[in-house]
C-alpha distance (Angstrom), angle and dihedral (degrees) to the residues before:
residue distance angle dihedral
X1 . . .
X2 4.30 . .
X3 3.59 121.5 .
X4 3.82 111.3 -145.9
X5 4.03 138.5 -151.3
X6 3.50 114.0 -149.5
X7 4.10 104.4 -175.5
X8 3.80 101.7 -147.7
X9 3.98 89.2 169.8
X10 3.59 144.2 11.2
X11 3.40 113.9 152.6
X12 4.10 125.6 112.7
X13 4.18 125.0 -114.2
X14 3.74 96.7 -43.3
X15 4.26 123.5 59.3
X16 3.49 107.1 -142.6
X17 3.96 126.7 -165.1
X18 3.98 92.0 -91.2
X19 4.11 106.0 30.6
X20 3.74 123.1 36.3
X21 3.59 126.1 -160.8
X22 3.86 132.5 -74.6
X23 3.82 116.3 -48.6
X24 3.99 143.3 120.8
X25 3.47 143.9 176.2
X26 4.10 111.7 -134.6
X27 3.75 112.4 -159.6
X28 3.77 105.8 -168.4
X29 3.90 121.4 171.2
X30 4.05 91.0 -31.1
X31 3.84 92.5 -38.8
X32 3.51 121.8 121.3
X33 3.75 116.6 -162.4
X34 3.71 125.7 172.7
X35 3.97 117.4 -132.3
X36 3.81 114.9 -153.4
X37 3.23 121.2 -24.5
X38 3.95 117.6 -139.4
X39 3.78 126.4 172.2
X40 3.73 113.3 -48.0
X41 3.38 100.6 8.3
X42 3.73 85.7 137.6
X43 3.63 94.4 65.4
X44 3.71 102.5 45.4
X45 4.20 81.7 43.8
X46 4.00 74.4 57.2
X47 3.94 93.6 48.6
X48 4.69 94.6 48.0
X49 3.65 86.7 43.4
X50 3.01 103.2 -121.3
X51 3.63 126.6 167.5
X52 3.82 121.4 -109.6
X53 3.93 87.2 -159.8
X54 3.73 93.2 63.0
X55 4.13 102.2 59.9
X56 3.52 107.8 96.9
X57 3.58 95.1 155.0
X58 3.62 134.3 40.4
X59 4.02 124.0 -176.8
X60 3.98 117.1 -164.9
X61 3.29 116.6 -167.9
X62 4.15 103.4 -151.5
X63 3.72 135.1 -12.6
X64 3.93 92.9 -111.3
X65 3.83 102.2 128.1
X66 3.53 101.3 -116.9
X67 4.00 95.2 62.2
X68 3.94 96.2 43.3
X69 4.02 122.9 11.8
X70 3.93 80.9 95.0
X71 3.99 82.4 71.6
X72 3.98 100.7 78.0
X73 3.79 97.2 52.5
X74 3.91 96.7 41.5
X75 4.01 90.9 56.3
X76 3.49 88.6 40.0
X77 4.11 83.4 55.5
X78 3.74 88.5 46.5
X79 3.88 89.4 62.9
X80 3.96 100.9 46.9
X81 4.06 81.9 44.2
X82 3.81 90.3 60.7
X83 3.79 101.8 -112.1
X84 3.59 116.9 168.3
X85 3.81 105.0 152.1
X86 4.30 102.9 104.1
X87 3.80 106.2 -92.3
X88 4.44 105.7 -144.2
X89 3.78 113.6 -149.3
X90 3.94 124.9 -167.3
X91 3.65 123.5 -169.1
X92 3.85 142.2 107.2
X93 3.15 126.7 -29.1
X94 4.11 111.7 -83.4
X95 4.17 95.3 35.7
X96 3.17 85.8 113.2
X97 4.08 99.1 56.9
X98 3.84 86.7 39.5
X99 3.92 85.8 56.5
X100 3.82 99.1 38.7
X101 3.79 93.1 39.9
X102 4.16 84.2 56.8
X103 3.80 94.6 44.9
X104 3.56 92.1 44.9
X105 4.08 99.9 55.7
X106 3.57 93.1 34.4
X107 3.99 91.5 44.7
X108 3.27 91.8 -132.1
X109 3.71 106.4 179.6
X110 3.73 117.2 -157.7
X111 4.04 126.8 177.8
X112 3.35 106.2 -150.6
X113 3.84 134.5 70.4
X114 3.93 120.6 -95.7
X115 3.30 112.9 -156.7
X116 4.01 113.5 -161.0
X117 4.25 123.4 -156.6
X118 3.63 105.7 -165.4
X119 3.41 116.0 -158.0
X120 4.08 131.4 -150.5
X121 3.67 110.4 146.3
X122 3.65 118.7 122.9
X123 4.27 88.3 -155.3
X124 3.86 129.2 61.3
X125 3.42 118.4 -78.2
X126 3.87 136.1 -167.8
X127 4.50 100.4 -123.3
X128 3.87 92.6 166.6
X129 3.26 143.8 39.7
X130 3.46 137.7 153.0
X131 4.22 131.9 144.2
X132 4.03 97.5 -66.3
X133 3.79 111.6 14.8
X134 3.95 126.6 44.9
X135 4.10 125.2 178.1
X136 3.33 136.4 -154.4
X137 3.77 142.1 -159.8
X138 3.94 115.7 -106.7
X139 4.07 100.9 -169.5
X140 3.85 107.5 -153.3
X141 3.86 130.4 -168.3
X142 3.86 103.2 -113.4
X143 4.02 127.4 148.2
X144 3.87 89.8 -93.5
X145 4.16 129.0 19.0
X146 3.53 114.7 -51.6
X147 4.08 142.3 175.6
X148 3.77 121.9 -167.6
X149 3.85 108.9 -159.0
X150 3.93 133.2 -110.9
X151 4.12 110.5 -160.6
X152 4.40 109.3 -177.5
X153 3.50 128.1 178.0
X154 3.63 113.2 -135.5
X155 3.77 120.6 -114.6
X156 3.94 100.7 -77.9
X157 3.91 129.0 -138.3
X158 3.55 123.0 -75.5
X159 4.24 123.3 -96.7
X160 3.58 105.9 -107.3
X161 4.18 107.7 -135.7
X162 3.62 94.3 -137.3
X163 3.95 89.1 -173.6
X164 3.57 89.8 64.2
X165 3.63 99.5 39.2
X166 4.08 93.7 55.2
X167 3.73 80.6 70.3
X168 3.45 94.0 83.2
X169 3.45 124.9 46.5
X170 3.70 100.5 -165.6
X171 4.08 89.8 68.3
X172 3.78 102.5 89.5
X173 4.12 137.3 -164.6
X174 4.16 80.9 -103.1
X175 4.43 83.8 58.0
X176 3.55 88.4 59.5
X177 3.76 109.4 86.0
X178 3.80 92.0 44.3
X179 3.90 94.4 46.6
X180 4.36 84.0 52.4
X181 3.60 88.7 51.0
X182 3.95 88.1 62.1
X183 3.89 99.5 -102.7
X184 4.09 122.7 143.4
X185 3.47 114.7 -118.0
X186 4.10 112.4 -120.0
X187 3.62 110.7 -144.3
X188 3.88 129.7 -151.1
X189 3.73 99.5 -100.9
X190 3.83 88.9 43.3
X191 3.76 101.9 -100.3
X192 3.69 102.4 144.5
X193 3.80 115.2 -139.7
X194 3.92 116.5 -146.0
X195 3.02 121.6 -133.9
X196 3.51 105.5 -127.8
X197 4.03 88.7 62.5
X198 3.69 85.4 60.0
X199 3.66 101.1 47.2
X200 3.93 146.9 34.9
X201 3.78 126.4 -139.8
X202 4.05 118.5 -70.9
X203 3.10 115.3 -118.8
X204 3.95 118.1 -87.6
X205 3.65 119.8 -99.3
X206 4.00 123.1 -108.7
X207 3.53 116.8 -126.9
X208 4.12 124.0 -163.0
X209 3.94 126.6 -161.6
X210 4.05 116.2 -158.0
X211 3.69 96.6 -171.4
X212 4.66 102.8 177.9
X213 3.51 122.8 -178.1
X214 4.02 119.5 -9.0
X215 3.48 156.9 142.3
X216 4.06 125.3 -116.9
X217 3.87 98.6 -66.1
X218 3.87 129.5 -177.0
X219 3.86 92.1 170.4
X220 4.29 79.2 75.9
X221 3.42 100.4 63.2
X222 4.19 106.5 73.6
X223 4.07 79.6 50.7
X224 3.70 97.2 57.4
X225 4.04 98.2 29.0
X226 3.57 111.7 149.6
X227 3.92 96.3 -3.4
X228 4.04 119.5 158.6
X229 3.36 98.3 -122.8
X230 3.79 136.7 2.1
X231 3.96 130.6 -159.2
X232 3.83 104.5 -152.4
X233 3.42 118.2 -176.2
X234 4.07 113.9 -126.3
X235 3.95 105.1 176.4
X236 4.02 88.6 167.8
X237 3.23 152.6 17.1
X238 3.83 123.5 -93.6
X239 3.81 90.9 -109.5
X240 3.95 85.1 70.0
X241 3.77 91.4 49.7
X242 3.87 87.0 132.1
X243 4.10 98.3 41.1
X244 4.89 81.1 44.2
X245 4.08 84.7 48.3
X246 4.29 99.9 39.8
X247 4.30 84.7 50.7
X248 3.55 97.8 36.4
X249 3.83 106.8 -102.5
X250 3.48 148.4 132.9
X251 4.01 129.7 -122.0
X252 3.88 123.4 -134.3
X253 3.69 89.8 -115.8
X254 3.64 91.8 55.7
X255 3.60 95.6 43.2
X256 3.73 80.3 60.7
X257 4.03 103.3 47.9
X258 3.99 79.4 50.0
X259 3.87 104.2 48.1
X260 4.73 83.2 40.1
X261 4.19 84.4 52.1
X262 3.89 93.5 42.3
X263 3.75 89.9 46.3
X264 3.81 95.7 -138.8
X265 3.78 116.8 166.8
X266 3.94 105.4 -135.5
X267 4.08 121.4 28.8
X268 3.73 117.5 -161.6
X269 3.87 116.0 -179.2
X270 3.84 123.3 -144.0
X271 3.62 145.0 -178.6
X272 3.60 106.0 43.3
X273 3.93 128.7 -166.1
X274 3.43 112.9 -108.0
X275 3.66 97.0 -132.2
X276 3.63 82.0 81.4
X277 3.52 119.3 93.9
X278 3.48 107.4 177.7
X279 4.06 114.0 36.7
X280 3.87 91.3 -154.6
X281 3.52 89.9 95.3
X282 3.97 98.4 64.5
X283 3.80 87.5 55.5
X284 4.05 93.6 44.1
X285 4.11 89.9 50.4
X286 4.21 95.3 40.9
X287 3.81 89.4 42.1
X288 3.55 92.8 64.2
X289 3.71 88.5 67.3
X290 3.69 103.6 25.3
X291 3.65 120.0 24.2
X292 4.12 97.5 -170.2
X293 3.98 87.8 73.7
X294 3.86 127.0 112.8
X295 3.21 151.7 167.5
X296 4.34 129.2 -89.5
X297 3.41 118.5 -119.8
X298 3.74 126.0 -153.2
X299 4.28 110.8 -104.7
X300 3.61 88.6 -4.6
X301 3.80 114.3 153.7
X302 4.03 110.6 -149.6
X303 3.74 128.2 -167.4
X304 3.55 110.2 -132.3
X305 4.02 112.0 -135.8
C-alpha cells in the first residue's frame, strides 16, 4: 500500500494567483491527515479532490497566518457538510483559543467534537499513534513556537512465499496471519518450520518530514535520519543568509547541507520568497549540494518511495 503527498500549498506569507500558501494532504496507510492549513486550503482541497469526509487529523505547525488562518473556514465547512465524526487538531499551544475565540464571536455552531493537542515541548515527542502510522514532533527554530512533523509507517507484515508454503499441506489459510507476523510454523512430527523459509521481507516503511518555518538547524537531522522524503523550507537564497536568519528562515543551500547530513532520500523545497520570480534558482543553488532536491508543484500527487 503507497502513501501519497498531495502539495495543496507552498508558497510563503502572501497567496499569489499561481501558489497558495502552506498546506498538504498526507495519505499514509489509509490515513488522511491534513498538514498546515493556510488560506484557501479548502478550495485547492476542492481542486485534488480530495474528500473533506476523510481528514480526521490536521497538524499546524505555528499560528503565523500563512500556515493556519485557512483553519476557521474549513471547520466551519465541515459543519454545513454534515460532519459529525470528532475532528483532532495538534498545534501550538493557544490554537485552540484562536479557534474558539473565532467560533464564539462569529457563533459559529459546529456539531461535532474538536478535540485540540496543544503542544509546548522544546524535544520530540510521539502525538500519534495508532497500528500503522506513528508521528513525531520536529521542534524548529522560528520567530515564535513551532513543530515540524515526523509521519512513519510501522514495520509492515511479512510476504508470505506461497511457493514454499504449498509444500506442506498441513499449513492452512487460518496459518497465515501468524506465519506474516514472523512466527515458525510447528509441524505434526515436530519439525519446526522457520519462519524465514516461509516468508520474504515486508516491505520497508515510508517515512515523511514536514519541516515549516525555521532557521539553519542541525539539532533536526537525528529526527529525520533516513526519511523518504523531506519538505524543507528554503524562503531565500543563500546570499540572504542574514535577511533568512534575522526572519527566521532557511536558505536553499542549507536546506540542502541539512537534508545531505540527515541522509533523506528525496528533498522538496517549500515556501519561497516572493521576490523570486522564477523558482529555478532554489533548485540550481540546493542542487549543488544535494542533487535528490526539487521543486513543489501546485495539486501534484507524489508517490512516496
Amino acid at each position: 500500500m503507497s502513501s501519497y503527498l498531495t502539495i495543496l500549498g507552498f508558497n510563503s506569507a502572501i497567496p499569489t494567483v499561481n501558489a497558495s500558501p502552506t498546506a498538504q494532504m498526507l495519505e499514509m496507510e489509509e490515513r488522511h491527515f491534513l498538514i498546515d492549513c493556510g488560506e484557501g486550503t479548502q478550495v485547492q482541497l476542492r481542486k485534488a479532490k480530495s474528500k473533506f469526509s476523510k481528514i480526521n487529523h490536521i497538524f499546524i505547525s505555528h499560528l503565523h497566518g500563512d500556515h493556519c488562518f485557512g483553519l476557521p473556514g474549513l471547520i466551519a465547512s465541515f459543519r454545513l457538510l454534515g460532519r459529525e465524526k470528532p475532528l483532532h487538531i495538534y498545534g501550538p499551544e493557544g490554537i485552540k483559543e484562536m479557534l474558539e475565540t473565532i467560533f464564539r464571536i462569529t457563533e459559529t455552531y459546529r456539531g461535532f467534537e474538536i478535540i485540540y493537542h496543544e503542544l509546548n515541548k522544546n524535544y520530540s515527542e510521539k502525538i500519534y499513534d495508532d497500528s500503522r502510522v506513528e508521528v513525531f514532533t520536529i521542534p524548529l527554530n522560528h520567530r515564535i513556537y513551532c513543530n515540524g512533523y515526523l509521519f512513519k509507517e510501522k514495520e509492515k507484515e511479512r510476504h508470505l512465499n506461497m511457493e514454499e508454503i504449498s509444500k506442506y499441506p498441513e499449513i492452512e489459510t487460518c496459518d497465515y496471519q501468524n506465519i506474516k507476523n514472523g512466527k515458525d510454523f510447528k509441524l505434526k512430527d515436530g519439525f519446526i518450520l522457520k519462519n524465514e523459509k516461509l516468508t520474504t521481507d515486508p516491505t520497508p516503511p515510508i517515512s515523511y518530514a514536514f519541516c515549516s518555518d525555521t532557521r539553519y538547524l542541525e539539532t533536526i537531522v537525528p529526527i529525520i535520519k533516513d526519511v523518504n522524503v523531506l519538505y524543507h523550507e528554503s524562503t531565500f537564497l543563500h546570499d540572504l543568509k542574514e535577511m533568512a536568519d534575522y526572519t527566521g528562515h532557511t536558505t536553499a543551500l542549507e536546506a540542502a547541507q541539512i537534508a545531505k547530513a540527515a541522509n533523506v532520500k528525496k528533498l522538496i523545497l517549500g515556501h519561497f520568497s516572493n521576490r523570486y520570480g522564477d523558482l529555478k534558482v532554489f533548485t540550481d543553488e540546493a542542487r549543488a549540494i544535494f542533487p535528490q532536491t526539487y521543486l513543489p508543484k501546485a495539486l501534484e500527487t507524489l508517490t512516496l518511495e
